[in-house]
C-alpha positions as CSV (number, residue, x, y, z in Angstrom):
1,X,0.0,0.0,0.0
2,X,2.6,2.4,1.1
3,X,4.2,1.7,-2.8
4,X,1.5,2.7,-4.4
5,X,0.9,5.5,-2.3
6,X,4.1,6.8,-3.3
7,X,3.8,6.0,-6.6
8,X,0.8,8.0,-6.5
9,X,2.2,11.0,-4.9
10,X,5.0,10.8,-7.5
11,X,2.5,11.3,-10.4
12,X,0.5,13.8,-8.8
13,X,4.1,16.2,-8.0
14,X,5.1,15.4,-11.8
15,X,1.6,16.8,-13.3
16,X,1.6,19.5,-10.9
17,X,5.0,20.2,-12.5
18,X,3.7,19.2,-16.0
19,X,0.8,22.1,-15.5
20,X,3.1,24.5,-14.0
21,X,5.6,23.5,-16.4
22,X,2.7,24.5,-19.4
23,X,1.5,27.6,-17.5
24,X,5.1,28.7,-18.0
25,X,4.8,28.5,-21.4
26,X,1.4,29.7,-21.9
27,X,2.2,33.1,-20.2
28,X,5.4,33.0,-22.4
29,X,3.1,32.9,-25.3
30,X,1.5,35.9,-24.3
31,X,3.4,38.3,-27.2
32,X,3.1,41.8,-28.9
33,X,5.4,43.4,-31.3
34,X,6.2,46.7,-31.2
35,X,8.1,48.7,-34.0
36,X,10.8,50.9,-32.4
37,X,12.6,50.6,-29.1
38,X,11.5,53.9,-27.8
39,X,7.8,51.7,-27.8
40,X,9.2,49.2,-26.1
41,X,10.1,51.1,-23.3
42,X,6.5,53.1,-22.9
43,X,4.8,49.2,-23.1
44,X,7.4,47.7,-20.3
45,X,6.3,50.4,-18.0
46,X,2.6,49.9,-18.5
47,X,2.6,46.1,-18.8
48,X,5.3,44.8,-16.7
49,X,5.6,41.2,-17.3
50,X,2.6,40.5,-19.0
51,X,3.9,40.4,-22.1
52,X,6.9,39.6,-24.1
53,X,7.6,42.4,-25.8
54,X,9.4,42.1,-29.8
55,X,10.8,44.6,-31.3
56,X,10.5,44.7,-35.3
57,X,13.5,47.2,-36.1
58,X,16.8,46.4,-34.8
59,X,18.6,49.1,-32.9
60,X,21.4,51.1,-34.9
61,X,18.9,50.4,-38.1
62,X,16.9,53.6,-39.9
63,X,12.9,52.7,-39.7
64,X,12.7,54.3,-42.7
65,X,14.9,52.3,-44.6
66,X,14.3,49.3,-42.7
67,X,12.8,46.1,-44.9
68,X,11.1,43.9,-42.8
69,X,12.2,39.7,-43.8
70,X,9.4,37.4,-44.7
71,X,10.4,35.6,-41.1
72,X,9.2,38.2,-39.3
73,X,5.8,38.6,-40.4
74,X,5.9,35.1,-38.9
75,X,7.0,36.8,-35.8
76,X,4.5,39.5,-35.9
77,X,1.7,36.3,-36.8
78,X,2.2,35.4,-33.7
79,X,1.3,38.3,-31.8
80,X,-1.8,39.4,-29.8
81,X,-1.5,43.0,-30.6
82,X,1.3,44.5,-33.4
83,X,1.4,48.5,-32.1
84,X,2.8,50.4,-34.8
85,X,4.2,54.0,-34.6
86,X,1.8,55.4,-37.9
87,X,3.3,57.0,-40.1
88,X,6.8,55.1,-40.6
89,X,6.9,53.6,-44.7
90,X,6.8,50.3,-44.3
91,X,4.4,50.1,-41.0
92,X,1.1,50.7,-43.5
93,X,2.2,47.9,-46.0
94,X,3.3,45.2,-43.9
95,X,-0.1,46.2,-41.3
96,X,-2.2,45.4,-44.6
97,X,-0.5,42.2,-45.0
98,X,-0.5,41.3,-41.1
99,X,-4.2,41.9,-40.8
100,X,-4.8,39.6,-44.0
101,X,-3.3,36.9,-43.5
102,X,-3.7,37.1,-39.2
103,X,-6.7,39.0,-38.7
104,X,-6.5,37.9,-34.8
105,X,-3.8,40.0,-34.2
106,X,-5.2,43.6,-33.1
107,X,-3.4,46.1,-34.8
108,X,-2.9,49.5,-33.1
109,X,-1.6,53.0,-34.5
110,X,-0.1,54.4,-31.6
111,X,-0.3,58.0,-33.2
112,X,-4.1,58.4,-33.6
113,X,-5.2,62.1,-32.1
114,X,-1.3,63.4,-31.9
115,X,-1.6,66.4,-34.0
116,X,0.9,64.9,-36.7
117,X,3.6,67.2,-38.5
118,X,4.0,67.7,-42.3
119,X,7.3,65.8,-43.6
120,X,11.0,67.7,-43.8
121,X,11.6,67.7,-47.8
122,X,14.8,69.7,-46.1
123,X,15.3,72.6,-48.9
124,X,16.5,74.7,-45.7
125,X,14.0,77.4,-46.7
126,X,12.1,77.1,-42.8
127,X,9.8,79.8,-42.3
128,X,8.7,78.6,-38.4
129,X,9.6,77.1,-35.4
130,X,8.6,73.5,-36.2
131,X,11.4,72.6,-38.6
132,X,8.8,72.2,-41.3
133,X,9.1,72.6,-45.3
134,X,5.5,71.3,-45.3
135,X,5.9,67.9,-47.5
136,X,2.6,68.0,-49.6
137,X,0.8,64.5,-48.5
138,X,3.7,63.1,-46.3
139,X,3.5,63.4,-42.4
140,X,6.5,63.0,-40.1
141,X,6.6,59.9,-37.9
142,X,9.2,60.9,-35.5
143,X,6.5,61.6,-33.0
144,X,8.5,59.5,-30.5
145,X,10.7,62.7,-30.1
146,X,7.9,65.0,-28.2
147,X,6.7,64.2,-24.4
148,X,4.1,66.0,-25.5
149,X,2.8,63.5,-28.0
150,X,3.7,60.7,-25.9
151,X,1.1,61.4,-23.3
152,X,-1.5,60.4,-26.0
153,X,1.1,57.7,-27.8
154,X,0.6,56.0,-24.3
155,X,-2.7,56.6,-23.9
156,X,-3.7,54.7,-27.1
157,X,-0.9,51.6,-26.1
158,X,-3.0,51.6,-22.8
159,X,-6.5,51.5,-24.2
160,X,-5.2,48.5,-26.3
161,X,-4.0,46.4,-23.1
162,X,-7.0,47.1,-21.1
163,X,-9.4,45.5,-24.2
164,X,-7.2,42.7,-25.0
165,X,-6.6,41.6,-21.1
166,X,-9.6,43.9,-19.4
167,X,-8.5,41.2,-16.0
168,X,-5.4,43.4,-15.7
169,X,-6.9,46.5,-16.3
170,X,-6.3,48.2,-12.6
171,X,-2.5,47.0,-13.0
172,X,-2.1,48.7,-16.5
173,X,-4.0,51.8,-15.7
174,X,-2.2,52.3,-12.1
175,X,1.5,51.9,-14.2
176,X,-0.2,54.5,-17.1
177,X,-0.6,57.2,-14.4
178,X,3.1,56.5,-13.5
179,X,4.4,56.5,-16.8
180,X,2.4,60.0,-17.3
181,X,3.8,61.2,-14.4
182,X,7.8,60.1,-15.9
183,X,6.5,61.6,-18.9
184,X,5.5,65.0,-17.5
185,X,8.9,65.2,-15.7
186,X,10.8,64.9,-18.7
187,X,9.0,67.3,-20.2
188,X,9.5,69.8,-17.5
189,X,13.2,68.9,-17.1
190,X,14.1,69.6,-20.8
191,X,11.7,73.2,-20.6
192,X,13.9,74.0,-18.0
193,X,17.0,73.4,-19.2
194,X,16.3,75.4,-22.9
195,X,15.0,78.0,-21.0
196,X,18.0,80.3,-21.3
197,X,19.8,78.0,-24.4
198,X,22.3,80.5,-26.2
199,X,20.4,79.9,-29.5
200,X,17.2,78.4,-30.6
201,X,18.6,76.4,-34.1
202,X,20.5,73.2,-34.4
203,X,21.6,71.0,-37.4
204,X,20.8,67.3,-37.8
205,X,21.7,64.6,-40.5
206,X,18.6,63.0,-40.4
207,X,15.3,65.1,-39.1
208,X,13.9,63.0,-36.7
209,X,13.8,65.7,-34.1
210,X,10.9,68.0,-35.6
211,X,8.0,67.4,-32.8
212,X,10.4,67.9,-30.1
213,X,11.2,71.2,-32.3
214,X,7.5,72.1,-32.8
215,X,7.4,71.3,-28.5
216,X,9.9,73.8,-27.2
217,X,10.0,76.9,-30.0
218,X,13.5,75.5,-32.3
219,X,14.5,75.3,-35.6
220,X,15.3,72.0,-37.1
221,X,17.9,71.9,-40.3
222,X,18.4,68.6,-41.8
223,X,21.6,67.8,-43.7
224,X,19.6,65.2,-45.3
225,X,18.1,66.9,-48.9
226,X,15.2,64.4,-50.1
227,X,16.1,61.6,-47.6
228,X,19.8,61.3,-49.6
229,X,22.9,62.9,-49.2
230,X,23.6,66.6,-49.6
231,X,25.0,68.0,-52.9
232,X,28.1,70.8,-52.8
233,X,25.8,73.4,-53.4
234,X,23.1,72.4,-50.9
235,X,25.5,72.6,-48.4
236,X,26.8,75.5,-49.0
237,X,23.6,76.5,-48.4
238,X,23.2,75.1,-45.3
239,X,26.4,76.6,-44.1
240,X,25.4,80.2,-44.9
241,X,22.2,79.6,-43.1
242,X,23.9,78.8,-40.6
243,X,26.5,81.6,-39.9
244,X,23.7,83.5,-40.5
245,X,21.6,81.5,-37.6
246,X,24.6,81.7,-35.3
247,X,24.5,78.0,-34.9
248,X,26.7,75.7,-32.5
249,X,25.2,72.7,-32.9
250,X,25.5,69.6,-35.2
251,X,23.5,66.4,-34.4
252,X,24.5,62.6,-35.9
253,X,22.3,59.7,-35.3
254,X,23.9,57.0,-34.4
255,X,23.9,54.6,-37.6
256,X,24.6,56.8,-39.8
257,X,27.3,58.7,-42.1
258,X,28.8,61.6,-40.3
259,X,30.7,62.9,-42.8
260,X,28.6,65.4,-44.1
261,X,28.2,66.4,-40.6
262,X,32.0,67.2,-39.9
263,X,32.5,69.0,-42.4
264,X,29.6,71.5,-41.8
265,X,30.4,71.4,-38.3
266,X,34.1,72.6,-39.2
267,X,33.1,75.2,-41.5
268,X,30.4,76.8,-38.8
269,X,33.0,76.5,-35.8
270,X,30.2,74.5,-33.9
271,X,30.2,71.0,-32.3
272,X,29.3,67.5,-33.3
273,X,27.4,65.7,-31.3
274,X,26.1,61.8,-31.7
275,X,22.8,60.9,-30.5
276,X,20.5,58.2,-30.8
277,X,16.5,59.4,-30.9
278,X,15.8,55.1,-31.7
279,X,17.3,54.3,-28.0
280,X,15.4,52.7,-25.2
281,X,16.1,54.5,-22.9
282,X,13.7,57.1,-23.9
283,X,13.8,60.0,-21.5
284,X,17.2,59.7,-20.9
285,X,18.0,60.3,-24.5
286,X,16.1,63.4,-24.7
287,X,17.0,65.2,-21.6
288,X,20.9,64.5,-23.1
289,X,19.7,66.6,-26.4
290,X,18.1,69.5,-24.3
291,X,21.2,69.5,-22.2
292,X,23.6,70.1,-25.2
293,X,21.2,72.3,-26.8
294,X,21.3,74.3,-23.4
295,X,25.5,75.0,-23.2
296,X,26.9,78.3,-23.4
């Protein structure tokens, strides 16, 4: 009796580690995909461990250049929820495709009610604060680089959690106001720290930094002339705008060429700076920009 008693309790301990064993890998199954790393750190602070997060566009990598490989719409396939940031080139294609051939995945456009910018054609001709040439039909997705936007950004990645899990909706809405409140404090930090910058302009390869531009009154000049390299001529343009400006500071993303970039930065006398607007460590990243921005 007492051997089969054991051998009873043996079988009972290994299903109960069988069943833990698949509740493991259930809750590991429990994905969403996200497009950029700055998402991935706005959905770890609202959903803590509730999901595995995936990120679609490696870091170091341009989302606007960045071509997706048939594997990973296998990835994304397996997703409960794909947020994408809206207006990025490939995000609208491959979503079309995602939604045909896995319409269980929910499908989210993060930017819905941020007040979206027209695109940088970069002729250097600005005429406001927001670092806008006013791009007929194209709309810049760098909406990443305002806390302003994010409060909504969030808000819409929230909304999304609470529908597809409503039994962890206190947990997702008590990290939101948290992650509002982070948000809020970046935003006053880098307010603070342009509030007496030496000038309000700034050169950057690549113009990914137009909303945080439009946020705090700057002008945004992209190196960049139609998304390829400058000519001679355009930037000599660039540079005479510049004098002109009285402008110290040069941005590179990290990723890409910074050739262009020293030179300009020679012939103004200003400073070169590398920074990296795809990071994940979101706030961090920006607060570093307002604090060069903010040297005398």
């Amino acid at each position: 009796m007492k051997k089969y008693l054991s051998i009873l309790s043996l079988s009972l301990l290994l299903l109960a580690c069988n069943s833990a064993t698949k509740n493991k890998d259930a809750a590991r199954e429990r994905v969403v995909t996200v497009t950029i790393e700055p998402q991935r750190f706005f959905l770890e602070q609202l959903a803590g461990d509730a999901y595995t997060i995936n990120t679609l566009v490696p870091p170091g990598t341009s989302p606007e250049t960045y071509e997706p490989s048939p594997s990973v719409m296998i990835e994304m396939g397996k997703s409960d929820i794909y947020f994408r940031v809206g207006e990025l080139g490939f995000e609208k294609v491959w979503s079309a495709r995602l939604e045909q051939n896995n319409p269980d995945v929910a499908i989210v456009d993060c930017s819905t009610g941020i007040d979206l910018m027209e695109g940088d054609q970069h002729s250097h001709d600005h005429s406001d604060h927001a670092g806008r040439d006013h791009a007929e039909g194209a709309l810049d997705p760098h909406v990443w680089s305002s806390p302003v936007a994010m409060s909504v950004f969030t808000k819409n990645m929230l909304e999304a959690l609470v529908k597809a899990d409503p039994g962890n909706e206190p947990l997702y809405r008590s990290n939101y106001e948290m992650l509002s409140q982070r948000i809020n404090a970046t935003d006053s930090t880098i307010r603070a720290l342009l509030q007496d910058a030496s000038t309000d302009a700034f050169i950057i390869f690549h113009p990914a930094l137009g909303y945080f531009a439009r946020d705090y009154g700057l002008h945004q000049y992209s190196i960049e002339f139609e998304g390829k390299n400058p000519s001679p001529s355009q930037i000599r343009k660039l540079v005479d705008l510049a004098r002109k400006e009285k402008i110290n500071t040069v941005f590179i993303q990290r990723g890409f060429d910074a050739k262009n970039a020293k030179v300009i930065a020679e012939e103004i006398d200003a400073e070169l700076f590398e920074i990296d607007p795809m990071t994940y460590k979101w706030d961090e990243e920006l607060i570093k920009i307002a604090t060069i921005l903010s040297r005398h």
